[in-house]
C-alpha positions, 0 to 999 in steps of 0.5 A, a space after each residue: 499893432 496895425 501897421 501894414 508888412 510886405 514881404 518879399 519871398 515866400 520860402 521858409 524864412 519869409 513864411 516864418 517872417 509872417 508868423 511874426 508879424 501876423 501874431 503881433 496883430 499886423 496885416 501881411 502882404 507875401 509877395 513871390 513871383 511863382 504863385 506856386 509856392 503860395 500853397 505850401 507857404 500858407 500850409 507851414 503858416 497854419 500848421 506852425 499856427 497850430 502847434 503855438 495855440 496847441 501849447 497855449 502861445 496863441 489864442 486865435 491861430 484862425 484870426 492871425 493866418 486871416 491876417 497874411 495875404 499872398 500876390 504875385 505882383 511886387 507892387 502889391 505886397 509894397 502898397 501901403 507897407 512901413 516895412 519890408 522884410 526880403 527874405 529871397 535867396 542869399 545869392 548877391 545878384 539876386 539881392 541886388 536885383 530885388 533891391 532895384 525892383 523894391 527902391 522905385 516903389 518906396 515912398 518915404 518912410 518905408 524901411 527895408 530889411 534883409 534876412 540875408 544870413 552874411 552879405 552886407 547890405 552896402 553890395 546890393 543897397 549902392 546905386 538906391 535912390 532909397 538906400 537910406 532907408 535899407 538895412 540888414 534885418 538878420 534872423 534865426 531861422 526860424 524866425 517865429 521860433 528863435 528870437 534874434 534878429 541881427 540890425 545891421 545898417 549900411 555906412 548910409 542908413 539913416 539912423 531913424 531907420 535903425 531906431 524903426 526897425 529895432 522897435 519894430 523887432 521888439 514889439 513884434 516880439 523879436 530880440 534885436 541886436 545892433 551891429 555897430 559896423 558892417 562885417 561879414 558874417 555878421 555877429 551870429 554867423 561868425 560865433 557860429 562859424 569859430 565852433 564849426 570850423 574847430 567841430 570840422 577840425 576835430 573831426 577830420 582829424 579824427 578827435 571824436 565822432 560827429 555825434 560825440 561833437 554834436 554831444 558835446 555841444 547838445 549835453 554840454 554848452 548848449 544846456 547854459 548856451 539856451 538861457 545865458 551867452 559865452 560872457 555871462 558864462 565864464 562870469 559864473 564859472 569863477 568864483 570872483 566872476 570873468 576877470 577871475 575866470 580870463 586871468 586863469 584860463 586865457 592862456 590856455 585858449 590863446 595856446 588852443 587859437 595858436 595851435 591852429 593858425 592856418 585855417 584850411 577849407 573844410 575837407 570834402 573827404 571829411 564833409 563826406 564822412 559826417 554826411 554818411 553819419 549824419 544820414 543815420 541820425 536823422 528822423 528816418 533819414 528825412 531833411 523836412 521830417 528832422 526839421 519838423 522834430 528840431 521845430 517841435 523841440 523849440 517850440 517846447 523849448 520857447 514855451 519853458 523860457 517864457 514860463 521861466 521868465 526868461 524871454 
């Protein structure tokens, strides 16, 4: 694949984005207004590059990093591009001021998606002349690891540009699903929200430990979870599949969603507990070194389900 990407931001979703794009064999252009940040992005490239030729799920790592280039001016990340991925911070004005940067240096045909974890893109994308051609492009972070990316169009996204973005996402090797309306939070974020929200209720009342949560969901759920969604789950928990499974046990979860109809915000007392926990969980007590365990771990994780068959 030979087709030029910009993207805009380079963090860790934006690195990771690159990842994506540059392994399928597309030229990368990063733009980020602070050089400074282009030493540590190019570090996380080569060394993630690395750790997938380590396990046989690249063959020319060298090759692919050579293919990202980095540049402090906008306009030279666009130059040329058929699609834009912004992954800059997910604070609405600071959206809607690159978006006002990136629609005069749009020339037709030009798609732009947004990594944006929730914010729909018809409060940023409005006043375009190019609105059009702008998107929600959602992924997981991080994105050369989890698959799935959210499509979601604003009310005037044209239909083509939806089409170019899904085909794009899977013949980079993406898992793109399309959200059929704007919501916030999206589908992913909102599936996650209901778990956190009830993980943070159980907790704060005192039900079970963070770590027997954390457990639950590490040893219990997320062992079908990887491999199958919450449909495809209850379909086989039934002798006789879903229907089966909702006429005998939707009672019991509309009794469960009755029995918290007021939701409150997470509590700061409780926040505080499981940050105190949580500190003496971590791969010795450090953020970016546990990053770097959770990213090993999917790293094997990605190379069994496509050993298996599954991705």
């Amino acid at each position: 694949m030979q087709q030029k990407i910009g993207i805009v931001g380079s963090g860790l979703i934006g690195s990771s984005w690159a990842i994506v794009f540059a392994r399928a064999g597309c030229e990368v252009m990063v733009f980020d207004r602070d050089p400074e940040t282009f030493e540590p992005s190019r570090r996380y490239i080569q060394e993630n590059l690395g750790e997938l030729a380590a396990l046989g799920m690249l063959k020319d790592p060298e090759a692919v990093f050579q293919r990202v280039g980095f540049t402090p001016r906008l306009e030279a990340a666009l130059e040329e591009a058929a699609y834009v991925q912004e992954s800059v911070f997910e604070q609405l004005e600071v959206k809607r001021e690159v978006f006002e940067r990136i629609d005069p240096l749009l020339r037709p045909g030009m798609i732009v998606g947004s990594s944006t974890s929730g914010i729909p893109a018809s409060r940023f994308t409005q006043s375009l002349s190019n609105r059009q051609a702008c998107l929600i492009a959602h992924p997981v972070n991080p994105p050369h690891l989890i698959p799935l990316v959210e499509i979601v169009p604003a009310p005037w996204t044209d239909g083509s540009a939806v089409e170019f973005t899904r085909e794009l996402m899977e013949t980079v090797g993406q898992s793109p699903i399309l959200v059929n309306g704007e919501i916030e939070g999206f589908i992913l974020n909102r599936l996650q929200g209901a778990l956190l929200n009830e993980a943070w209720w159980l907790y704060q009342e005192g039900y079970a430990t963070a770590d027997d949560i954390d457990k639950t969901v590490r040893n219990g759920l997320g062992l079908r979870w990887s491999f199958m969604g919450p449909f495809q789950t209850i379909d086989l928990n039934s002798p006789k599949g879903i229907a089966e499974y909702a006429e005998r046990l939707a009672p019991l979860y509309l009794s469960v969603a009755r029995s918290r109809s007021d939701p409150q915000p997470w509590s700061q007392e409780a926040i505080h507990k499981a940050e105190q926990e949580l500190r003496q969980k971590r791969v010795k007590g450090d953020i970016p070194k546990s990053r770097i365990w959770r990213d090993k771990l999917l790293l094997a994780l990605k190379k069994w389900k496509m050993d298996a068959g599954l991705q």
